[in-house]
Structures are given as structure tokens and as C-alpha cells.
N, C-alpha and C positions, 0 to 999 in steps of 0.2 A: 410498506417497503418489502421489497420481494428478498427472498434466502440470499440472492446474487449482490445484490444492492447493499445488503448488510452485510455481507462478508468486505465488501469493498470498503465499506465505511471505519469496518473495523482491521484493515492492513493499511489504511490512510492515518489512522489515530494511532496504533503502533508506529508508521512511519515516522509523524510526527512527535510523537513521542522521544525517538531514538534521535531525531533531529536537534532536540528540544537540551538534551541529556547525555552529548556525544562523550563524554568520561565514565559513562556508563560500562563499558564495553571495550574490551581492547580494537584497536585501530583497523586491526587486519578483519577481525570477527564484523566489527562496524560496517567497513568498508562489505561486506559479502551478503551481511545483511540488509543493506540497502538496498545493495544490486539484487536479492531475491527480491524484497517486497516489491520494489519497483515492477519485475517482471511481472508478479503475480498480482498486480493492481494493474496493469495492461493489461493482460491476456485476460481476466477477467471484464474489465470492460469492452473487450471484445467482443466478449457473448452478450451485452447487452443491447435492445433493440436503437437504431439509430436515435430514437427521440428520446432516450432516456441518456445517451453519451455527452454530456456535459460536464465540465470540470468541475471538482469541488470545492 
């Protein structure tokens, strides 16, 4: 698994995580840090080659 691939994997398992546990966090912090990881689980798989862009 490439540096890229695992960085993914691991703002996918925080996502989920925060998913998992939304009391965790207050609402408004919640709410922001979704919208970052989201972005930064796009944009990173952006950089990856077409044949590896599949969902996880």
C-alpha cells in the first residue's frame, strides 16, 4: 500500500470513527470536521492513478 493509499485509509477510519461517536465532539467542531476530512479524502484521492479510484 502506497504512503497515499494509507494516509486515505486512515482519514476514512477517523471519519468513521467520528461517525460512529457523534457525542464525541461538540456539533459545530463535528459539523467542520467532517467537512475537512471529507475534503481531504477527495483531494487526495485525486492524486491517485485512475485504476486504484475505487470506493472503500
Amino acid at each position: 500500500m502506497s504512503d497515499l493509499q494509507q494516509r486515505i485509509a486512515e482519514l476514512e477510519n477517523m471519519y468513521d470513527l467520528l461517525a460512529d461517536n457523534p457525542s464525541w465532539v461538540h456539533p459545530e467542531v463535528s459539523l467542520a470536521s467532517f467537512g475537512w476530512l471529507l475534503n481531504e479524502i477527495m483531494s487526495l484521492r485525486a492524486l491517485l492513478p485512475a485504476e486504484k479510484r475505487v470506493a472503500s
